[in-house]
N, CA, C and O atoms as a GROMACS GRO file, in nm:
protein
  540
    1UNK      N    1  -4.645   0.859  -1.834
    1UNK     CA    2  -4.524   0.825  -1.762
    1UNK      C    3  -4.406   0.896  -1.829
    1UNK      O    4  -4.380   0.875  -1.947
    2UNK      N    5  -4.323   0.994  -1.740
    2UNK     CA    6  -4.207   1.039  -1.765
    2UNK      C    7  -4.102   0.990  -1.759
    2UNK      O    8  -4.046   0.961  -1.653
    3UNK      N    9  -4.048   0.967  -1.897
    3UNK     CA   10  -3.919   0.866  -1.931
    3UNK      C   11  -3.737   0.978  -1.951
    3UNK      O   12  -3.688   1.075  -2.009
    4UNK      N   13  -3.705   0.865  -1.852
    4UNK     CA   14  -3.551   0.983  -1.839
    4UNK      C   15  -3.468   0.958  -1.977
    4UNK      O   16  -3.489   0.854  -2.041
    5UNK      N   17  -3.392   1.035  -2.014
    5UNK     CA   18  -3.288   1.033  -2.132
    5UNK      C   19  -3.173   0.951  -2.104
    5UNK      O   20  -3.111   0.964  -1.998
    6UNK      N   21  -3.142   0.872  -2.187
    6UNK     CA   22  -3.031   0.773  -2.199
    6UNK      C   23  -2.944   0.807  -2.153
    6UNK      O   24  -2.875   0.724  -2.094
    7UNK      N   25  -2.904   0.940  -2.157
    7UNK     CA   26  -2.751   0.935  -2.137
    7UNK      C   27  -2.716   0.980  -1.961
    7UNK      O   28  -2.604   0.996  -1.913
    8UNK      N   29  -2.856   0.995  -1.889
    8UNK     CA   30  -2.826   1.036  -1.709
    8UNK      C   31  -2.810   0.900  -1.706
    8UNK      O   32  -2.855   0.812  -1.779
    9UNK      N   33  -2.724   0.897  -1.589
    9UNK     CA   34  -2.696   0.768  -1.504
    9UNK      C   35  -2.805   0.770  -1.363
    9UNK      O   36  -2.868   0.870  -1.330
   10UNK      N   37  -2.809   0.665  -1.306
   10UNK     CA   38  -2.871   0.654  -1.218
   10UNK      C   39  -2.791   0.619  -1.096
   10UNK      O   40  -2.731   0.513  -1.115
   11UNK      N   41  -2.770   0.672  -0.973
   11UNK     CA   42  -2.652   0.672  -0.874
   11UNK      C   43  -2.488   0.715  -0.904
   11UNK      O   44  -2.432   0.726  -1.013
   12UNK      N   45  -2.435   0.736  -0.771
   12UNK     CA   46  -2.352   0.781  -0.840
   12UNK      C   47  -2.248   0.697  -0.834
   12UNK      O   48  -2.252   0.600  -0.759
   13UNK      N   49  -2.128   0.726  -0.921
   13UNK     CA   50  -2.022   0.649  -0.983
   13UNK      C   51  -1.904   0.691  -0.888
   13UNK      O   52  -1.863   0.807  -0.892
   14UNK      N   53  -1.857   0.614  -0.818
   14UNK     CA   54  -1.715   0.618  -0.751
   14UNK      C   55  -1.607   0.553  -0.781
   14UNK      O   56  -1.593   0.432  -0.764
   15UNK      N   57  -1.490   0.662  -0.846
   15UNK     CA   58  -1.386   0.611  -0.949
   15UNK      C   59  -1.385   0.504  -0.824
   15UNK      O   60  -1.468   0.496  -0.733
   16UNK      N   61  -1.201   0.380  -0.858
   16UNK     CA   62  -1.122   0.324  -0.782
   16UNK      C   63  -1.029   0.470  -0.763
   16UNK      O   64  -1.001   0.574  -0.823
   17UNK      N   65  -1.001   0.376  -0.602
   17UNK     CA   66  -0.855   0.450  -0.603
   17UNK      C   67  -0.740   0.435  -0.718
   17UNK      O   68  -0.733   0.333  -0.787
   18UNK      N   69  -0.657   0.539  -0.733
   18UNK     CA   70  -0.526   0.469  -0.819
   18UNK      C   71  -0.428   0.443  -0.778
   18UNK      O   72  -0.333   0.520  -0.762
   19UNK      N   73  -0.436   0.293  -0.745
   19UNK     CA   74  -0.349   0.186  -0.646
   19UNK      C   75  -0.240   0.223  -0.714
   19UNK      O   76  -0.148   0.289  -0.665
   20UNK      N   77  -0.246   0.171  -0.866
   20UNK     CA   78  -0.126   0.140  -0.943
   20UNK      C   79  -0.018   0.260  -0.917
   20UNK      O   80   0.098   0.237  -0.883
   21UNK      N   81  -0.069   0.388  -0.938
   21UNK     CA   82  -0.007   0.450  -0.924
   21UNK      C   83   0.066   0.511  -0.843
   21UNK      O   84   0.167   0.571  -0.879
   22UNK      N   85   0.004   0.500  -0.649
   22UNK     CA   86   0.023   0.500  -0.523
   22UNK      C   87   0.102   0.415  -0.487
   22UNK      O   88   0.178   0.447  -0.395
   23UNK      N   89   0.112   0.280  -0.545
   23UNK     CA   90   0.211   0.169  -0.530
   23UNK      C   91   0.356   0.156  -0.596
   23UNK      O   92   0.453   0.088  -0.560
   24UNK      N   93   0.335   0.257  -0.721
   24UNK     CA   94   0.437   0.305  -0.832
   24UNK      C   95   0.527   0.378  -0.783
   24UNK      O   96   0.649   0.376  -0.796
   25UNK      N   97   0.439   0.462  -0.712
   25UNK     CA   98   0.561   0.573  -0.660
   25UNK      C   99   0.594   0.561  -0.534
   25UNK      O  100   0.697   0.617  -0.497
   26UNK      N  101   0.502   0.476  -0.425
   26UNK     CA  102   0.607   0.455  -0.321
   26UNK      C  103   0.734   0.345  -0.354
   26UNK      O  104   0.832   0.365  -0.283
   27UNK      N  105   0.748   0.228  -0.455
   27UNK     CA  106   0.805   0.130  -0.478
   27UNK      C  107   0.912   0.248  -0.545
   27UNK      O  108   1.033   0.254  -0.524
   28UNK      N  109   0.859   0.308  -0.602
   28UNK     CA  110   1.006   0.410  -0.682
   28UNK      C  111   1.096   0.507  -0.591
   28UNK      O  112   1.219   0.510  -0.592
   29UNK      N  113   0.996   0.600  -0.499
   29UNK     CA  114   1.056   0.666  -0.383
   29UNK      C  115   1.149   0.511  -0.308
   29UNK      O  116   1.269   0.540  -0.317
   30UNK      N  117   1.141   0.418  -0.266
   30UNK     CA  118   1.204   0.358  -0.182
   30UNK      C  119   1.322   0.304  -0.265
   30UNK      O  120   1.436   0.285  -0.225
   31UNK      N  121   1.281   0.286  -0.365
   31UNK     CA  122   1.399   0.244  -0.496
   31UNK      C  123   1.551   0.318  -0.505
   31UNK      O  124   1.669   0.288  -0.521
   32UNK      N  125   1.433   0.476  -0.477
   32UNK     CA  126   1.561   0.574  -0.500
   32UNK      C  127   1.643   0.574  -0.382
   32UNK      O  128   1.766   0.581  -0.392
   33UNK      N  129   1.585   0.566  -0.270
   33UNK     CA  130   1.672   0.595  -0.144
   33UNK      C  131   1.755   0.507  -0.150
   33UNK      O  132   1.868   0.542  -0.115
   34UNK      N  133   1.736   0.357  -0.196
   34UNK     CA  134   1.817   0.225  -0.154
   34UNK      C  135   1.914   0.257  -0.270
   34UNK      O  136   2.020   0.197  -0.247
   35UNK      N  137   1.920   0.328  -0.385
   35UNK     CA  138   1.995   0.312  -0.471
   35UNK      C  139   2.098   0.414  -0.387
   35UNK      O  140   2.201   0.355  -0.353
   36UNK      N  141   2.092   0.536  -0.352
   36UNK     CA  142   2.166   0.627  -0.254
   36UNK      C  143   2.205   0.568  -0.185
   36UNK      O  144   2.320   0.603  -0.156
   37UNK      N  145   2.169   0.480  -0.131
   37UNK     CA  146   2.227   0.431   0.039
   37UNK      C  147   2.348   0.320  -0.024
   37UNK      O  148   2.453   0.283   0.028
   38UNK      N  149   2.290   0.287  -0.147
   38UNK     CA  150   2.431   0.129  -0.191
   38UNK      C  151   2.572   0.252  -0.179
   38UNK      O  152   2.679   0.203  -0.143
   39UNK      N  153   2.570   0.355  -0.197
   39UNK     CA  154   2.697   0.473  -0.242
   39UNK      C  155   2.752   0.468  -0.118
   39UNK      O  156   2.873   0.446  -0.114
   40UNK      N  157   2.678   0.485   0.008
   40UNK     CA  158   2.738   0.489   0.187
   40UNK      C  159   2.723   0.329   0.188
   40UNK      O  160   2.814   0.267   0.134
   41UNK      N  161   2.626   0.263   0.241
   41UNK     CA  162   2.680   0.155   0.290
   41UNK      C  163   2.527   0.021   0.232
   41UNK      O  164   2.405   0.039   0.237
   42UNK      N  165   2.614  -0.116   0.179
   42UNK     CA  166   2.547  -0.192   0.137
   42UNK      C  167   2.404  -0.255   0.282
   42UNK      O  168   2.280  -0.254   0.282
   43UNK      N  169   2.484  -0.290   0.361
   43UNK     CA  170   2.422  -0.327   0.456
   43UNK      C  171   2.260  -0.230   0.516
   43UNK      O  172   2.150  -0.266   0.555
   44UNK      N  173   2.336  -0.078   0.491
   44UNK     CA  174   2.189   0.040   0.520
   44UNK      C  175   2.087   0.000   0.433
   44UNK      O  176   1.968  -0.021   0.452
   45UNK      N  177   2.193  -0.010   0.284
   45UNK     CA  178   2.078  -0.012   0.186
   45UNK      C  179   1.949  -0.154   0.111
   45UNK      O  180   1.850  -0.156   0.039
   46UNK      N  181   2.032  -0.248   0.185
   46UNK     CA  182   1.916  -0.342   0.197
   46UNK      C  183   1.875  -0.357   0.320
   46UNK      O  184   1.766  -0.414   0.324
   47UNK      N  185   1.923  -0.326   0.436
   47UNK     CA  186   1.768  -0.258   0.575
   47UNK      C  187   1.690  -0.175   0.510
   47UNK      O  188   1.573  -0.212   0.521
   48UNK      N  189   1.701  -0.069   0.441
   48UNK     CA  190   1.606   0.025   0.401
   48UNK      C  191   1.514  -0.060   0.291
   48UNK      O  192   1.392  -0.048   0.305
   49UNK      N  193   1.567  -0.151   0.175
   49UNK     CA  194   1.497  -0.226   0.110
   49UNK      C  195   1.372  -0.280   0.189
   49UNK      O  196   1.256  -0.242   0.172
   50UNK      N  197   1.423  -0.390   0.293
   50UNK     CA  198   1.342  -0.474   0.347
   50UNK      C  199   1.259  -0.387   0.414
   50UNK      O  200   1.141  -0.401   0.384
   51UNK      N  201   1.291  -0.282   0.515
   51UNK     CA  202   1.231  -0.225   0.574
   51UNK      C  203   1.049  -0.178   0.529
   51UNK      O  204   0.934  -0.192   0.571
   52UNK      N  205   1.146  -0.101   0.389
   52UNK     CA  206   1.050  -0.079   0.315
   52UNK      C  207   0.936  -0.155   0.254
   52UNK      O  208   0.822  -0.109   0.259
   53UNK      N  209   0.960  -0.254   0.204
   53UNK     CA  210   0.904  -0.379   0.159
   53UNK      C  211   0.797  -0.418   0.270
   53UNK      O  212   0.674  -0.426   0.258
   54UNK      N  213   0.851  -0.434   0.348
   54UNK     CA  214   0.747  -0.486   0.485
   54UNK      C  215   0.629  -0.384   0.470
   54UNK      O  216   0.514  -0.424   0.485
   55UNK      N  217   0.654  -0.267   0.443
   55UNK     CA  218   0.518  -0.180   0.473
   55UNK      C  219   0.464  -0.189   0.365
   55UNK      O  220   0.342  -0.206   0.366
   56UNK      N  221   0.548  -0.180   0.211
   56UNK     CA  222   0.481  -0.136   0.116
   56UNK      C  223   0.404  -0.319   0.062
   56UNK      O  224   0.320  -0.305  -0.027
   57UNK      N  225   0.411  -0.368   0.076
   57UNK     CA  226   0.379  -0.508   0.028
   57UNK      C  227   0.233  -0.558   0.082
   57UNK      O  228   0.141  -0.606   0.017
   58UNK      N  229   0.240  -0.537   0.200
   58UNK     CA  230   0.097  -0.613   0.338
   58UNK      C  231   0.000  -0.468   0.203
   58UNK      O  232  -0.083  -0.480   0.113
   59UNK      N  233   0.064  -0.367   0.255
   59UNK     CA  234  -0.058  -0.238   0.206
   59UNK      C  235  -0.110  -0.287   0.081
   59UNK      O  236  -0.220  -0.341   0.069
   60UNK      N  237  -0.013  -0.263  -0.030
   60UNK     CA  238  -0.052  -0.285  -0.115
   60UNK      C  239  -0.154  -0.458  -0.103
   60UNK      O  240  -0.265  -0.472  -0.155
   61UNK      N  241  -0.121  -0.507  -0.067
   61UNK     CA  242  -0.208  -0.642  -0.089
   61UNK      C  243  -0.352  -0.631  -0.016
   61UNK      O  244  -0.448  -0.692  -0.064
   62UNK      N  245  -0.367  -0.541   0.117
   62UNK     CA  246  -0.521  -0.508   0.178
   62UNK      C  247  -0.559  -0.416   0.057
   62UNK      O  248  -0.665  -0.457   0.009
   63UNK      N  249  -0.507  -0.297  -0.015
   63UNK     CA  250  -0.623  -0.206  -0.060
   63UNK      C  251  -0.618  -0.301  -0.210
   63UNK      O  252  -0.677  -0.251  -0.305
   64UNK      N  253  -0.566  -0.404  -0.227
   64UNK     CA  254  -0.629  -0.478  -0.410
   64UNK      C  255  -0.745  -0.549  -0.315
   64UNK      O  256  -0.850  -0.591  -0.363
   65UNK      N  257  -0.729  -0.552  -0.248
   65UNK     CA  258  -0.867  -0.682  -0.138
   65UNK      C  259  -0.944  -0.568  -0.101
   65UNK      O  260  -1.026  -0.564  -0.192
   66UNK      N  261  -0.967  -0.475  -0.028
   66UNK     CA  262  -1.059  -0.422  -0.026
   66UNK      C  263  -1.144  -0.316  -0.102
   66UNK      O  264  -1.259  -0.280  -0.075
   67UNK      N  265  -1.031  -0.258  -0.242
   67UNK     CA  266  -1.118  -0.185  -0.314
   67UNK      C  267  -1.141  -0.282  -0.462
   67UNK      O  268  -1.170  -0.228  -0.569
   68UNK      N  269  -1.124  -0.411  -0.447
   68UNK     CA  270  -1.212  -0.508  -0.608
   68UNK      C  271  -1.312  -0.483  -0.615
   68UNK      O  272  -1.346  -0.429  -0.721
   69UNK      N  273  -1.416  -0.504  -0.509
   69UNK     CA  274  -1.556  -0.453  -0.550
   69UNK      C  275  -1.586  -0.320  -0.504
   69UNK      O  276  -1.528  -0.255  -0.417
   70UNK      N  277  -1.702  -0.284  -0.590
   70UNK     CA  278  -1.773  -0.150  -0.542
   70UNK      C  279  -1.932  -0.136  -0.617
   70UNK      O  280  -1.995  -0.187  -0.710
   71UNK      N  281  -1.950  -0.032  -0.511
   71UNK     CA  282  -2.119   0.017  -0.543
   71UNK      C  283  -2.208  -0.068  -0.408
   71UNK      O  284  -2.167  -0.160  -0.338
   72UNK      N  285  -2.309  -0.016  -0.403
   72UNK     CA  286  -2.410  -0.062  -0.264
   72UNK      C  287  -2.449  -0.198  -0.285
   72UNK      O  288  -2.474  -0.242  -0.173
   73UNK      N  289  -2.465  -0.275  -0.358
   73UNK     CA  290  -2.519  -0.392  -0.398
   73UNK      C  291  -2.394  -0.470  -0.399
   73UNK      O  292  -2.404  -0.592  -0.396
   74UNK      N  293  -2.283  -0.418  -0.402
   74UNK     CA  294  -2.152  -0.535  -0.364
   74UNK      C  295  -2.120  -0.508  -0.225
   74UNK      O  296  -2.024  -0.574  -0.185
   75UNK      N  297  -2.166  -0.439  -0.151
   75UNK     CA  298  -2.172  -0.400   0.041
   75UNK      C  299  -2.087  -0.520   0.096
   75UNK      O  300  -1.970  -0.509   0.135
   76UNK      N  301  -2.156  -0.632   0.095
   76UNK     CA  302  -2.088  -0.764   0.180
   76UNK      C  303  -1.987  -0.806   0.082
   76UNK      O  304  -1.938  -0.913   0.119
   77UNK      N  305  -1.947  -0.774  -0.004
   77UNK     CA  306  -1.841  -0.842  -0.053
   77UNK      C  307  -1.724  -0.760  -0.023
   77UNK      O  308  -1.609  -0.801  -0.011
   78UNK      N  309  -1.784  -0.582  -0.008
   78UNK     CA  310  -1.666  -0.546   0.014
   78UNK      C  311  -1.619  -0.537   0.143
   78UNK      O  312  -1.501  -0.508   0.163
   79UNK      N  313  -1.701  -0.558   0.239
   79UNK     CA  314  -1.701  -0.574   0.344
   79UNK      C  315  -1.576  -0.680   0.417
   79UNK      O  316  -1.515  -0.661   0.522
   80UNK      N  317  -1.566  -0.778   0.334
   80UNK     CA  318  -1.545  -0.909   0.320
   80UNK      C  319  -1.395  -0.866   0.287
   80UNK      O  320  -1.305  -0.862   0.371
   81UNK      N  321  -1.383  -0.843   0.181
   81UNK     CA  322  -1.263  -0.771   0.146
   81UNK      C  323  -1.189  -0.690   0.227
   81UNK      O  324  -1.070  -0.718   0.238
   82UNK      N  325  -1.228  -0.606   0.280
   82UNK     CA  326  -1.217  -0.508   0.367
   82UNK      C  327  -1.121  -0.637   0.499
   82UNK      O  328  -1.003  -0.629   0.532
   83UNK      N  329  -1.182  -0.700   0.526
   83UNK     CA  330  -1.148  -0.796   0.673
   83UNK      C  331  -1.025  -0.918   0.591
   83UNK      O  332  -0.916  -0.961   0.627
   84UNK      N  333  -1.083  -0.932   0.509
   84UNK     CA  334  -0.950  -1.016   0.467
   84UNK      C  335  -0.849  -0.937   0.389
   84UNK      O  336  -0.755  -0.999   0.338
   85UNK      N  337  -0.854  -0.849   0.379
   85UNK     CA  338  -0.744  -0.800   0.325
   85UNK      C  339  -0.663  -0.753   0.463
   85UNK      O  340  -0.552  -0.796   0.493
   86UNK      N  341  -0.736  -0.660   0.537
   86UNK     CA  342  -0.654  -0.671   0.702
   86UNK      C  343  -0.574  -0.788   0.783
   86UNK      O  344  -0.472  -0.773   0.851
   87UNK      N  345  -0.669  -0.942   0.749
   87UNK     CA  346  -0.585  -1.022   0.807
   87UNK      C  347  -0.461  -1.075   0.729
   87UNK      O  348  -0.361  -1.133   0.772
   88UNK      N  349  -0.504  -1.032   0.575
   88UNK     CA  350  -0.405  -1.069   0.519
   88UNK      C  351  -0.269  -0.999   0.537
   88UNK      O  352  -0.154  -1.039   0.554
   89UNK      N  353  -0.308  -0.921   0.532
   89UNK     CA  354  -0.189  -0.790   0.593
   89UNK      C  355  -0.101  -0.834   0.749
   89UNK      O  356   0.018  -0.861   0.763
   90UNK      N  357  -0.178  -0.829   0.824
   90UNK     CA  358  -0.130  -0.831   0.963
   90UNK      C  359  -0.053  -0.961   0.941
   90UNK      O  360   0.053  -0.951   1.004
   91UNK      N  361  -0.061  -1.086   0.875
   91UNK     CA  362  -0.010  -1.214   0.890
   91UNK      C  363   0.104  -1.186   0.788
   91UNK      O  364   0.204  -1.236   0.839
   92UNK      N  365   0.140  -1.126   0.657
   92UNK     CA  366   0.212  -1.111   0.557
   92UNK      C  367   0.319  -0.995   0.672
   92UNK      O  368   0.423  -1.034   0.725
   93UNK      N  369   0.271  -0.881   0.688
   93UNK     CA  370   0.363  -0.833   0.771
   93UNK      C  371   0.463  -0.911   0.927
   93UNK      O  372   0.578  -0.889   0.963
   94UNK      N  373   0.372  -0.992   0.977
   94UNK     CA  374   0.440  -1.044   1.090
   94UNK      C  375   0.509  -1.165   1.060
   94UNK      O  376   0.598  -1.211   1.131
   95UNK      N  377   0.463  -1.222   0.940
   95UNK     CA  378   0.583  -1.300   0.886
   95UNK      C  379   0.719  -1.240   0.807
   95UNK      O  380   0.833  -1.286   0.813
   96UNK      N  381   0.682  -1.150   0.749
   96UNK     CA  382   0.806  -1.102   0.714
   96UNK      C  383   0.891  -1.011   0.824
   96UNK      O  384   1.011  -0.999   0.798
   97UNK      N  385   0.849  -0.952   0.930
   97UNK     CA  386   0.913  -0.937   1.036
   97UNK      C  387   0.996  -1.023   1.062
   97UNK      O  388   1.118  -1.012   1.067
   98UNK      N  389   0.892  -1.166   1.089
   98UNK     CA  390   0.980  -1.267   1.160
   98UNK      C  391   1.098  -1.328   1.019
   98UNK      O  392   1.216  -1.337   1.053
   99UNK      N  393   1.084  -1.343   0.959
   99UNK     CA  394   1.187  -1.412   0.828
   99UNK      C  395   1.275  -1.313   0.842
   99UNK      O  396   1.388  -1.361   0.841
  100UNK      N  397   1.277  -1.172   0.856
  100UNK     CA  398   1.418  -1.058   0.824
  100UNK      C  399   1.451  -1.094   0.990
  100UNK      O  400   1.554  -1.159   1.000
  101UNK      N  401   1.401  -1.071   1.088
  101UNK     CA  402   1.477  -1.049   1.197
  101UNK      C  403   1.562  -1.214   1.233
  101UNK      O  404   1.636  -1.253   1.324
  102UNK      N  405   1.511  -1.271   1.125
  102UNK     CA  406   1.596  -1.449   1.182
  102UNK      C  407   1.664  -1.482   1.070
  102UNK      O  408   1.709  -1.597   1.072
  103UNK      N  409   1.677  -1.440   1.006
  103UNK     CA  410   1.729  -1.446   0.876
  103UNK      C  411   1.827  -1.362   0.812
  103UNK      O  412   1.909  -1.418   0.740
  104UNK      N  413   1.833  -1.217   0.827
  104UNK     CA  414   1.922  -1.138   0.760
  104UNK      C  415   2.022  -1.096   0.874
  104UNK      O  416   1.974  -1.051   0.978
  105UNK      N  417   2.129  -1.106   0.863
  105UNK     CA  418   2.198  -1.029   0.968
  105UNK      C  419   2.357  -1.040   0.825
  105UNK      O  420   2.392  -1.117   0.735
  106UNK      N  421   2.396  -0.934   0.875
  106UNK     CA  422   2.355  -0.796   0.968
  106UNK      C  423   2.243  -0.766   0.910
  106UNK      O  424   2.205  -0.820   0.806
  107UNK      N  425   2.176  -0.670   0.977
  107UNK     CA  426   2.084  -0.542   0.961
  107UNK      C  427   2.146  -0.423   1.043
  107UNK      O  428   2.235  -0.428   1.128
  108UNK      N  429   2.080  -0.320   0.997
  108UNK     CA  430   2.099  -0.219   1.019
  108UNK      C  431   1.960  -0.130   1.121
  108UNK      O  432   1.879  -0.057   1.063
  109UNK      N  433   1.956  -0.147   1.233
  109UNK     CA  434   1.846  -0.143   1.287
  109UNK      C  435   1.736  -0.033   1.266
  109UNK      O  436   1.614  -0.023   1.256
  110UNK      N  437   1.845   0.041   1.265
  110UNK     CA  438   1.794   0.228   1.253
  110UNK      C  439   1.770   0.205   1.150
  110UNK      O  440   1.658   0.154   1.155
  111UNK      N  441   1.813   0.209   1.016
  111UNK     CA  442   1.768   0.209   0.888
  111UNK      C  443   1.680   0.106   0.844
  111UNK      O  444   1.610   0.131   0.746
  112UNK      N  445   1.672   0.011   0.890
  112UNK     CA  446   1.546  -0.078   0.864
  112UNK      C  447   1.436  -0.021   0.942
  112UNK      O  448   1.338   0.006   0.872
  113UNK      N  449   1.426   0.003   1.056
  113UNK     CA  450   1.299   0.061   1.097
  113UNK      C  451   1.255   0.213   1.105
  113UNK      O  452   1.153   0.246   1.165
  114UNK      N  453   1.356   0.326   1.026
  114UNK     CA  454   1.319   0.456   0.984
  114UNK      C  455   1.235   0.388   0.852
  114UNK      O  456   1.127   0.443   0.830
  115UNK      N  457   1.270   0.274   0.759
  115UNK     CA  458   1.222   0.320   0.646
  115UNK      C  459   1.104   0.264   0.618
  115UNK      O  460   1.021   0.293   0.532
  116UNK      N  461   1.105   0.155   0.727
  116UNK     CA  462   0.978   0.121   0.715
  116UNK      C  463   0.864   0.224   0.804
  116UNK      O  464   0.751   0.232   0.754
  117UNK      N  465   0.884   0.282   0.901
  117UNK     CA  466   0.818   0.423   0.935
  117UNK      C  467   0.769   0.491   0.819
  117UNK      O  468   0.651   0.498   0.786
  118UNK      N  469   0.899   0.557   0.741
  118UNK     CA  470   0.885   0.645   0.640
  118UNK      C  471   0.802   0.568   0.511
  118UNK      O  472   0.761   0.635   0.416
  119UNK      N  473   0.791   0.481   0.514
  119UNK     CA  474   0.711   0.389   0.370
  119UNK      C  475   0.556   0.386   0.448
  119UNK      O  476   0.449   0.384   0.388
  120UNK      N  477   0.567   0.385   0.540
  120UNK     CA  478   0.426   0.390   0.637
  120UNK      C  479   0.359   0.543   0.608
  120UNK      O  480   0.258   0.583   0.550
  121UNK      N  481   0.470   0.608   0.681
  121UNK     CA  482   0.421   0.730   0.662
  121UNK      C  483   0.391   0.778   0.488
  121UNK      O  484   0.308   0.866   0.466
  122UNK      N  485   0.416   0.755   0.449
  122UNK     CA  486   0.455   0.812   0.292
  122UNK      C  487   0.304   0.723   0.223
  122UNK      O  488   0.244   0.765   0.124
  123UNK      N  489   0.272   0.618   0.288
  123UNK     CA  490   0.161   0.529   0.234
  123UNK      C  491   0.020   0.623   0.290
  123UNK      O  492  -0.071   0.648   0.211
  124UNK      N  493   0.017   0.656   0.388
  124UNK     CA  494  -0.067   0.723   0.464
  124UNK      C  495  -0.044   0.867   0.354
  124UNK      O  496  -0.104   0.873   0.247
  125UNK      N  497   0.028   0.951   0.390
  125UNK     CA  498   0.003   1.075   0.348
  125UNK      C  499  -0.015   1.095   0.130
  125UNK      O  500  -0.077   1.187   0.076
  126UNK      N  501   0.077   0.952   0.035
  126UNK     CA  502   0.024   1.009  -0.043
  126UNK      C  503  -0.104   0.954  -0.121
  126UNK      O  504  -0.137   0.985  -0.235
  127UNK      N  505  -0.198   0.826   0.005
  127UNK     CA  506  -0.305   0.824  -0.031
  127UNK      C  507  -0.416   0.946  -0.013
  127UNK      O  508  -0.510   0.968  -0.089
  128UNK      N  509  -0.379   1.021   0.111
  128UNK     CA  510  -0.459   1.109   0.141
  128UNK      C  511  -0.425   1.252  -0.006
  128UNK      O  512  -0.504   1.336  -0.049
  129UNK      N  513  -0.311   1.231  -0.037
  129UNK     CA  514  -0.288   1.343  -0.179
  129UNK      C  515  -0.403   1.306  -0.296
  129UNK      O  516  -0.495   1.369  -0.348
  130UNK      N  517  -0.355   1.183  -0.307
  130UNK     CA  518  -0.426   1.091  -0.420
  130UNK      C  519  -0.618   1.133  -0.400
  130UNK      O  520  -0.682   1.184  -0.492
  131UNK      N  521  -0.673   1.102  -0.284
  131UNK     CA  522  -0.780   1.153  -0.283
  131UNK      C  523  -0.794   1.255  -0.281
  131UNK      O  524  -0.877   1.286  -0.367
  132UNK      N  525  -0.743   1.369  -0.207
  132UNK     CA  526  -0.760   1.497  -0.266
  132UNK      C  527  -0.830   1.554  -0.391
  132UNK      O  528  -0.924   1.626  -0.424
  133UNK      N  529  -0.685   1.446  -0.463
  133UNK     CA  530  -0.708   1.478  -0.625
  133UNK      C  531  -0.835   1.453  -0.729
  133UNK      O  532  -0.860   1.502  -0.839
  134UNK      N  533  -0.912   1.345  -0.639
  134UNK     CA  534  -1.067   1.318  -0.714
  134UNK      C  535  -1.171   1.387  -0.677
  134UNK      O  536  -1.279   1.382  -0.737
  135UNK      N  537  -1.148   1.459  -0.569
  135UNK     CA  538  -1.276   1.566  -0.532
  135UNK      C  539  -1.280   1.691  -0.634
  135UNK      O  540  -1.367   1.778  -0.621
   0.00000   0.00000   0.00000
């Protein structure tokens, strides 16, 4: 019987994403804009806060829920994850919709909903960087 050497692994190893760091820098990109916007106008610059917040918050809370587990033998858990982290999302976002639109006024309409676009968009494109970077 042919015995393998200690040091091969058996399957392969799939880092995590790096949340921390995807979450770092959109929370910092949105940081910076709101700090710019207090210079023109207070009111823009907490629409752009909240705006932002709304996208970056639900996200961040589905991908800690759906990437905790990993490997084939955690399948249903991540699975699991995967679905509750979506509903968690969809309910965290539509409540905080509803709390800013009944709650904050003024707002700034345009600037609350460019930045939450742009925190959307920016979530989308620099996860797709981020993976890039592990291939």
């Amino acid at each position: 019987m042919r015995s393998t050497p200690r040091n091969i692994q058996h399957g392969a190893i799939i880092a995590r994403p790096p949340l921390g760091k995807l979450y770092a820098l959109l929370t910092g990109i949105l940081l910076a804009v709101v700090a710019g916007l207090l210079w023109i106008d207070t009111v823009s610059a907490y629409s752009a806060l909240l705006g932002g917040f709304i996208s970056i918050a639900p996200n961040s809370y589905f991908a800690r829920r759906a990437f905790q587990h990993r490997g084939a033998r955690a399948a249903t858990h991540i699975a699991r994850g995967f679905y509750q982290g979506e509903a968690g999302k969809f309910v965290m976002t539509a409540t905080a919709f509803a709390v800013v639109f009944a709650a904050v006024k003024p707002l700034h309409m345009a600037v609350f909903w460019a930045a939450y676009l742009l925190a959307t968009l920016s979530h989308m494109l620099a996860a797709a960087y981020f993976s890039g970077l592990r291939r």
